[in-house]
C-alpha positions in Angstrom: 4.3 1.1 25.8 4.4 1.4 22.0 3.4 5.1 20.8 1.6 5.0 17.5 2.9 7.0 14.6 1.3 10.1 14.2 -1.3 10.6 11.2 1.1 12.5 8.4 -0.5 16.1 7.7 -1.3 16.6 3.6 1.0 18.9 2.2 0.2 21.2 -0.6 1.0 19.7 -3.9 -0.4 18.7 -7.4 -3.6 17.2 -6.9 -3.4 13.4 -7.3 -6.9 12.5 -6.6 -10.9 13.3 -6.3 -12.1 12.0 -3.3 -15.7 12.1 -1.8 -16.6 11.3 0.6 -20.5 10.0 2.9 -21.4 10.3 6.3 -23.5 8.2 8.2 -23.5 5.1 6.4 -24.4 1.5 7.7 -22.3 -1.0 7.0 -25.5 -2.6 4.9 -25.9 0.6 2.8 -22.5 0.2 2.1 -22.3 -3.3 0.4 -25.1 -2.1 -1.7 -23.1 0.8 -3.1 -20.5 -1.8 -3.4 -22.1 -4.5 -5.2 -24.2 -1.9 -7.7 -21.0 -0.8 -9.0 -18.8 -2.1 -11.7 -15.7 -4.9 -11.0 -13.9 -2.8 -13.5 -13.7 1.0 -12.4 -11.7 3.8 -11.7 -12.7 4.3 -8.3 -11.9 2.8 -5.0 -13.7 2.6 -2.2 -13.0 2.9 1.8 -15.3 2.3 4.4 -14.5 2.9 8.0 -17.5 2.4 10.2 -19.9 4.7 8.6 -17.7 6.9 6.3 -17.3 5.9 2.8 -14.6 7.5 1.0 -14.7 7.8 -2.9 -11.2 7.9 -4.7 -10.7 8.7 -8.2 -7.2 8.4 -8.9 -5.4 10.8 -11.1 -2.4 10.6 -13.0 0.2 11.4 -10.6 -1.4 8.7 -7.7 -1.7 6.1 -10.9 2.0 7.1 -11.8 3.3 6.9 -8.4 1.5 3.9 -7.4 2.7 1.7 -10.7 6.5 2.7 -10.1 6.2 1.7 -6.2 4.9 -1.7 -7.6 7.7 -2.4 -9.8 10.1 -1.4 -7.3 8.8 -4.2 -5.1 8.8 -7.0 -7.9 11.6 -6.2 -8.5 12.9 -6.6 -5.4 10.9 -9.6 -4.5 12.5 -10.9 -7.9 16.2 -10.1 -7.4 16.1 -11.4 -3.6 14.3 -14.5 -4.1 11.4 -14.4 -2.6 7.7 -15.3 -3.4 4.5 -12.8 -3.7 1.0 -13.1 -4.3 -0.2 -9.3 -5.8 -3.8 -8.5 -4.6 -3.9 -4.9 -6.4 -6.6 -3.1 -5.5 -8.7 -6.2 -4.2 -11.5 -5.6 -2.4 -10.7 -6.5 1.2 -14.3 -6.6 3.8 -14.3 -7.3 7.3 -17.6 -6.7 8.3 -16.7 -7.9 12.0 -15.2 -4.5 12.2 -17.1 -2.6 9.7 -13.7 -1.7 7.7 -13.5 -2.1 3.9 -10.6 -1.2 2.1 -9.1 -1.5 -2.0 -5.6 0.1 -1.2 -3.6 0.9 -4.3 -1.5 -2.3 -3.8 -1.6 -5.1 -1.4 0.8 -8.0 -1.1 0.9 -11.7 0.4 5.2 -12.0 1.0 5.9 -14.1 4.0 2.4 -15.4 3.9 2.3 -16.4 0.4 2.6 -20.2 0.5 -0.5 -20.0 2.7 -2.9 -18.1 0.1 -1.1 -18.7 -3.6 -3.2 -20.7 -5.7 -6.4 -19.8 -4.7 -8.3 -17.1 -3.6 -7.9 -15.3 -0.4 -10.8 -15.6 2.2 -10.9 -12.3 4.1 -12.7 -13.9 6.7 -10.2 -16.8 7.7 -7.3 -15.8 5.9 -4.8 -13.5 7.2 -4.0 -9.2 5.8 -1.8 -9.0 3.1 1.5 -8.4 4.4 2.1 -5.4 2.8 -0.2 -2.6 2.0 0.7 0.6 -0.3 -1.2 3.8 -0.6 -0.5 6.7 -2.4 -2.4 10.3 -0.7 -1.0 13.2 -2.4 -4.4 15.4 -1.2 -6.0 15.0 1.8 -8.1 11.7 3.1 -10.7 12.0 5.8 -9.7 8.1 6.3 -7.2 7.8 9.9 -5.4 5.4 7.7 -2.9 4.5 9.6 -5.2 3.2 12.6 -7.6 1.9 9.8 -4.9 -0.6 8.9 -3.6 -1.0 12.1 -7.0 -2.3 12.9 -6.9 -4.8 10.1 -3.6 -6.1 11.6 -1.6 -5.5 8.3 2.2 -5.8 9.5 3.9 -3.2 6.9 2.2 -0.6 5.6 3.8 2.5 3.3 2.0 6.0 2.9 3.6 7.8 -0.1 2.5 11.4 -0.5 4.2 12.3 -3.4 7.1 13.6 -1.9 8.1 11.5 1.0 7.9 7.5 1.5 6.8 6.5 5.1 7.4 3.2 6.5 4.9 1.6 9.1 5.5 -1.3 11.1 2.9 -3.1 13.3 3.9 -3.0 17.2 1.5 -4.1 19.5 -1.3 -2.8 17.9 -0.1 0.2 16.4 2.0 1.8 13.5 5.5 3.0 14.0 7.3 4.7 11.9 10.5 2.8 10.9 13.4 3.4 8.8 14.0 0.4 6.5 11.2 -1.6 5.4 11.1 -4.8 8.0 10.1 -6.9 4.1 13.4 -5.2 2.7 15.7 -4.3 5.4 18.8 -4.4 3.1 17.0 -1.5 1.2 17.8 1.9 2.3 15.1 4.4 1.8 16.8 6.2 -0.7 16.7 3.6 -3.4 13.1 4.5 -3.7 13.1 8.4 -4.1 16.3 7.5 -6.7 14.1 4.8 -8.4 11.5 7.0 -9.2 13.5 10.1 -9.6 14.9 7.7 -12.6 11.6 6.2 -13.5 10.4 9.9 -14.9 12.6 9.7 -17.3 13.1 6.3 -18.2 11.5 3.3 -16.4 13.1 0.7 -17.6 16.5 2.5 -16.9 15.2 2.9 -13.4 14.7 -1.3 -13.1 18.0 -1.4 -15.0 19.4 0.7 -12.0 17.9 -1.0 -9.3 19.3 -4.3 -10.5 22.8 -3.2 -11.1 22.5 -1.6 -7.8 21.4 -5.0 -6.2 24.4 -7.1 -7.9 27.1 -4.4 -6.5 26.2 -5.1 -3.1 26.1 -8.6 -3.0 29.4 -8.4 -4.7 30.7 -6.7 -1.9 28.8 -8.4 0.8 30.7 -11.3 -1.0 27.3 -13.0 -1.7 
């Protein structure tokens, strides 16, 4: 039997985001909150089965969020694979009374299924991949909550450490190498954005010279 990865515990660091959060609320009341607010916003919403969460990123989420997203392009770019980016898409499933807009979401092995067009949440399988950055707390169980959705690969980044889910029957485990990018050894990542504070575009620059050396000697 598979033993699900535990929920990590906040740690106490710069504060990344404003959250708030509502009790009590139907899946109904929710859609109306949804559809009264703006497309364009700050905010993002989660809703698992009667608690709504409220997230108002800050600059460090925003910062670390971004810099995960152009490690994976880039990635997906130098290996030679395909991606559809969903962002912070608004994903329902009212079957389950689960909502989500995760920082970033990603269609990888399932892209030829979705590109072109927009993806039916209803028909249409989870992303792939799902990203979130918690630097402060979240009353949101998320790694059950995407569990539930049946997202294969899911990564938690808390500011400081970069965990790694994989779906197994049903639940998260905690892996070492990213099932998407299992040439990629986790610390690429923390030296990526290490770079990336200083310089970004060094950072890519990096990644991609790092990427050419081993293939060279893998003899690729």
């Amino acid at each position: 039997m598979v033993i699900a990865a535990p929920e990590p515990k906040a740690e106490l660091q710069p504060i990344g985001e404003q959250r708030v959060v509502l009790r009590g609320l139907s899946w109904e009341a929710y859609l109306q909150i949804l559809d009264a607010l703006p497309q364009a916003r700050g905010s993002r919403l989660t809703y698992d089965d009667g608690v709504l969460e409220i997230t108002v990123p800050l600059e460090d989420h925003e910062f670390s969020g971004r810099l995960i997203e152009r490690f994976i392009l880039t990635l997906i770019e130098l290996m030679g694979m395909r991606i559809k980016t969903m962002g912070s898409t608004t994903m329902n499933y009212p079957q389950v009374k689960k909502s989500a807009e995760p920082d970033n979401a990603y269609y990888i092995q399932n892209q030829p299924l979705v590109k072109g067009r927009n993806v039916d949440f209803s028909q249409d399988p989870p992303p792939d991949l799902v990203v979130e950055v918690d630097i402060t707390h979240t009353d949101i169980a998320k790694n059950q909550f995407y569990a539930s959705l049946g997202v294969p690969e899911f990564w938690r980044f808390n500011g400081k450490i970069w965990r790694v889910y994989q779906l197994q029957e049903g639940v998260y485990v905690e892996v070492e190498v990213s099932p998407t990018f299992p040439q990629v050894p986790k610390e690429r990542l923390y030296a990526f954005l290490e770079q990336a504070k200083e310089d970004e575009i060094e950072a890519m620059q990096s990644l991609r010279a790092w990427w050419q050396k081993q293939r060279q000697e893998n003899g690729d």
